[in-house]
N, C-alpha and C positions, 0 to 999 in steps of 0.2 A: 504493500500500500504506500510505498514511497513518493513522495511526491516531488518534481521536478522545480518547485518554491519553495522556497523557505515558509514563507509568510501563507498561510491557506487557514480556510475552514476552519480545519481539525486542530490546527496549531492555535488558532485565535480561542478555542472553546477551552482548550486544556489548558491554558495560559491564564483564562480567567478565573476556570475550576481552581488551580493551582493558586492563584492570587486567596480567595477567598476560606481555603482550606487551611493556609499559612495563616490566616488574618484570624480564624477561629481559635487555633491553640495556642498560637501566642496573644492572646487578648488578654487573656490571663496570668500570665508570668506576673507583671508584674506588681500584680497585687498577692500574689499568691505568700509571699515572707509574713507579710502582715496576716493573713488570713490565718498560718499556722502556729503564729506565734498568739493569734487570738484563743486555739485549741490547745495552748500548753504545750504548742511543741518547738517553739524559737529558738530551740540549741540543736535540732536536726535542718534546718534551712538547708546544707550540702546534699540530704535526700530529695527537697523537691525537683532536682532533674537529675538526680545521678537515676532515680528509683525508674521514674517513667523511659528512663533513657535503657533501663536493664530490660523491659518487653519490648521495646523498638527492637532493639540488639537480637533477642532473643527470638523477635520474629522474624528478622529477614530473611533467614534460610527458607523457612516456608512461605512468605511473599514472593521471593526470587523465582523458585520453583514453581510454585502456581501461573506467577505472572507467565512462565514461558511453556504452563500446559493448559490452564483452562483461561489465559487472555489476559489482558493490562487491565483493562475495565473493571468486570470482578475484586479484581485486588484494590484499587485507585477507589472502589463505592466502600466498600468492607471498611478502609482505614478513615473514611470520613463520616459513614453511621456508627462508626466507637466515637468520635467525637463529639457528634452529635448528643450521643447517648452520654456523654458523660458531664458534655456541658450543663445537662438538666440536672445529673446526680450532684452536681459540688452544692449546692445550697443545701440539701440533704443530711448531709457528713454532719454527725454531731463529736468526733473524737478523733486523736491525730492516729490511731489506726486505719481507721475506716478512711479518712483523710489517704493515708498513702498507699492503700490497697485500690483506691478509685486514681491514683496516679499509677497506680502499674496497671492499671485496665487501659488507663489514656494511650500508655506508651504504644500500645497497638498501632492508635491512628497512626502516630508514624511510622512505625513499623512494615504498613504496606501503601500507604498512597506514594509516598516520596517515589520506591520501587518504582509502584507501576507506572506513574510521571516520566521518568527517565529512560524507561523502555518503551512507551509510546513516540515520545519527543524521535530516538534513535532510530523505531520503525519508520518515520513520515517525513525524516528531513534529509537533504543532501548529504554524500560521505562527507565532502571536502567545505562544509558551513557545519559540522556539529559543534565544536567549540561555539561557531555565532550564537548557535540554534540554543544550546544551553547558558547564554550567557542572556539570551532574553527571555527564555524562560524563568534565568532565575532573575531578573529586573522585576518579570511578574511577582517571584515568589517575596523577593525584598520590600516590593511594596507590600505588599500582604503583610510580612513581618512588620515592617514600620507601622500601615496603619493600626496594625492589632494590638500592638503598642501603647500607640498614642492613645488611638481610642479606649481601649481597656484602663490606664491610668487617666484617662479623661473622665468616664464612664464611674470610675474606681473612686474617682476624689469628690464626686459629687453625688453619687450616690450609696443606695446598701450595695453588700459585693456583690449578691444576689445577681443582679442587674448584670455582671457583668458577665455571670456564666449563662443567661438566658441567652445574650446578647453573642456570647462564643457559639449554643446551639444553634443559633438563627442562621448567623453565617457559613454553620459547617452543612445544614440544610439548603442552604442555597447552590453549594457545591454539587450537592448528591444531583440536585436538582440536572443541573447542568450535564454531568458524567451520566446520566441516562439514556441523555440525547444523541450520545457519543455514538460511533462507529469504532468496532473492534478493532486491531490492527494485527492480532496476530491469526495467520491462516488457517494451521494445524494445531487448531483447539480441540481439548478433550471435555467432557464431562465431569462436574466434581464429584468425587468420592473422598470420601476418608482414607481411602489407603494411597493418596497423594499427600497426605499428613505424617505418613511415614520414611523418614531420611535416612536416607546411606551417607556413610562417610563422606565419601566424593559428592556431595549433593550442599554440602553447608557454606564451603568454601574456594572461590576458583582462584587455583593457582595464577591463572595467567595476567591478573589484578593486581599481585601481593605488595609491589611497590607501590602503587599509588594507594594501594591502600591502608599499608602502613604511613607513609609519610601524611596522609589524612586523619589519622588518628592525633599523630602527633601536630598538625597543625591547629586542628578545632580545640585543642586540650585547653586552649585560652580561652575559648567560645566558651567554653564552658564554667569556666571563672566567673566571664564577664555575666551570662547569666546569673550566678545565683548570687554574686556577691556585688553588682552592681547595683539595685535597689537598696540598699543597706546605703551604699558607699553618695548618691546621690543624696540620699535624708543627710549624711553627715557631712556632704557638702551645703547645705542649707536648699538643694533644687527639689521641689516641691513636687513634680511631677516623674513619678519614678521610674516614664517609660521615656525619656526624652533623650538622654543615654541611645536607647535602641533605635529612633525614630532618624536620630542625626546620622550614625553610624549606617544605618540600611538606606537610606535613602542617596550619601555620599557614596554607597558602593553602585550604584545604578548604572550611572554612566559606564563605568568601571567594568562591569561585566560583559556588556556587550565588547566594546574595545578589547578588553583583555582577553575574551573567547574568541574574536576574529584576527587576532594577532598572532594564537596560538593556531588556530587554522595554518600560516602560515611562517611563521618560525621558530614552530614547535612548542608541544607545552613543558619539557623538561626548564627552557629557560624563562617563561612569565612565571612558573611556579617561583622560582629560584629567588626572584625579585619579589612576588607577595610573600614567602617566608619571613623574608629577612627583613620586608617592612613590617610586618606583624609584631616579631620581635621589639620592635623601634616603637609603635602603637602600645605596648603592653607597658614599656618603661616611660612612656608620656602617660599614661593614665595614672599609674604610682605617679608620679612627681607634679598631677592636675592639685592644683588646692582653692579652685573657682571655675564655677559655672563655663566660662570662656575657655579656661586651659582644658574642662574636661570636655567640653565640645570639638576642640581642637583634635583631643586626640579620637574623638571618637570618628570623627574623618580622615587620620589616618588607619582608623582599627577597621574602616569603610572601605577604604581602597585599597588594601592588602586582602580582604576577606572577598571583595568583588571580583578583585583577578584570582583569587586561589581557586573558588565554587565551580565556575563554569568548566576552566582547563583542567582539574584532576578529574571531572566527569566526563571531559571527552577522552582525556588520555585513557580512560577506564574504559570506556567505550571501543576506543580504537583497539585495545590490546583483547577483548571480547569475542571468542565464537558467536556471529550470528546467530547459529539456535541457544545460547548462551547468555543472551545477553542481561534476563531477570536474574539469575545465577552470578554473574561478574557485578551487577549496581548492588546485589544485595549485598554483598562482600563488600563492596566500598560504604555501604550504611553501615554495617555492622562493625567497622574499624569506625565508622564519623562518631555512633554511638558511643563505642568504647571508651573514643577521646575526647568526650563532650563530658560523660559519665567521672570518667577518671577527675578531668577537671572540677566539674561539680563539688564529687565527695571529697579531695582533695583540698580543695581550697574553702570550703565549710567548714575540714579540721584544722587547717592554718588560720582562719580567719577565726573561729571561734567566737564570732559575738562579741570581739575584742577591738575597735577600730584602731590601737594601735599595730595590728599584724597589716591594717589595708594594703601596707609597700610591700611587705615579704610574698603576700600572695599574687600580686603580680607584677611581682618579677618574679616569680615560679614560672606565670604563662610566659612573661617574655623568654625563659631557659627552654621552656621545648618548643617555644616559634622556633628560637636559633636551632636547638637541636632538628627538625625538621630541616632546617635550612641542610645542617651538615650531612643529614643521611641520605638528602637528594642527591649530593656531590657525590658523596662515597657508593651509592645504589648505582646510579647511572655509569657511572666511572668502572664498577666492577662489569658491569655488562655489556659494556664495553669491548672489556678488555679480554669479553669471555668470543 
């Protein structure tokens, strides 16, 4: 079902899908510290994303696989009626168990839309514009991120929280809406059964990925700082709106993306990686050393345009290195490492931070050590295969 344009139909509807499913689960981050800390659980804050981040992980093997037997569709509706569904349950949660047993239900949603997004995108677009093709898909995804954001702490500061997980259902309902109307893209669809629920070794993890999706672990490891300990870190800078952080950073990587995905189309993504590493790094030691609104905005347009050129190029590289019939199989290995290193980051930097804001520099500059460390294992990966 490839199509001879970039820009079509199918690419405009899953762009928007994608916009709107992004915009659902992040509406909510960043109220969600306060929310737990309202339930008595303010010194676990490093589990609200490590925790949701352990089913995403946990699911990709069987999103991967499904996506590349019973179709992208299926997978891409699945991971946004769990958001749906769970948008309604957060006002529910009276206790900080039930509280993070409805975050590892959450982690599903990502767990397969992201998947099935990135094998569809791969089905429909050009070989030699995928880099483009993901770089404005993820424009779409970024806005999404930003708005759900802003509006979730918009939403968050002026009303009950309530509001805001209605307000995540609505939008993740709007997506299913959309992916309905879709057009399958894979040919040699199967019928579900449950004994596609069952994995072989070789079925969890494609080799032919492993660097890029290592060196993606270790890049989003800050990603996942900046989530959980960025609302904290904005209250003690005196900024009032504790998605504003997220809103400046995704929206700075926009342009970014597309540029930086049609760049690597054409000089490779081993070297625009090379360059968002090392800026990432740069971006983590300006957020330690922000101590005003201005400086943390600053950095958060460098933490913008390191993250915009990383997304698009490790997803085509991943792509290109992919068997064809492979390909739900190789993105879920690249989620499953993003998970890892979001996750790591998370619980990580929860126990370095501890509710303490004199740790806010030690914790990232932790992120800025394995930005650089990414940086070095790209040299040293590429360099040995190479040589091989």
């Amino acid at each position: 079902m490839k199509q001879s344009r970039l820009i079509n139909g199918s690419f405009i509807a899953l762009s928007f899908s994608a916009f709107l499913f992004f915009a659902s689960f992040n509406m909510i981050i960043p109220m969600l510290p306060d929310y737990l800390t309202s339930l008595g659980g303010g010194e676990y804050k490093g589990l609200i994303i490590a925790l949701f981040t352990i089913t995403a992980g946990l699911s990709r093997p069987f999103s991967g696989k499904l996506a590349d037997k019973i179709g992208r569709l299926p997978v891409m509706i699945f991971g946004a009626v769990v958001c749906f569904v769970a948008g309604l349950a957060y006002p529910f949660v009276s206790g900080v168990i039930a509280f993070f047993a409805l975050r590892l239900l959450h982690g599903f949603s990502t767990g397969f839309t992201p998947t099935g997004n990135a094998a569809y995108v791969a089905d429909i677009v050009p070989v030699n514009r995928r880099g483009e093709a993901m770089g404005i898909i993820g424009v779409a995804i970024s806005i999404g991120t930003a708005t759900g954001n802003a509006v979730g702490g918009y939403i968050g500061s002026a009303f009950p929280i309530d509001y805001v997980f209605y307000a995540s259902a609505a939008t993740a309902l709007m997506s299913i809406i959309i992916l309905a109307g879709m057009n399958e893209t894979l040919a040699d669809k199967v019928q579900f059964n449950f004994s596609l629920l069952k994995l072989k070794k070789n079925e969890i993890i494609e080799k032919r990925v492993l660097v890029p999706a290592i060196y993606m672990a270790l890049s989003v490891f800050s990603f996942g700082i900046v989530l959980t300990i960025m609302p904290d870190y904005s209250a003690h800078l005196g900024i009032s709106n504790k998605g504003l952080f997220f809103a400046v950073f995704v929206l700075a990587s926009l342009g970014v993306r597309i540029i930086a995905g049609k760049i690597s189309d054409k000089i490779g993504r081993v070297k625009v990686l090379k360059v968002s590493s090392f800026l990432l790094a740069v971006a983590m030691v300006l957020i330690a050393l922000s101590n005003s609104l201005i400086s943390l905005m600053g950095a958060a347009i460098v933490f913008g345009f390191s993250m915009g050129m990383n997304s698009p190029t490790v997803f085509a590289w991943a792509i290109d290195l992919a068997d064809n019939n492979k390909r739900g199989k190789a993105l879920a290995t690249l989620y499953i490492f993003l998970e890892l290193g979001i996750g790591m980051g998370a619980f990580i930097s929860g126990w370095v931070y501890s509710n303490a804001p004199a740790n806010f520099k030690v914790t990232f500059y932790t992120g800025a050590a394995f930005a650089f460390l990414a940086f070095v294992y790209l040299n040293i990966a590429t360099r040995i295969k190479r040589m091989r």
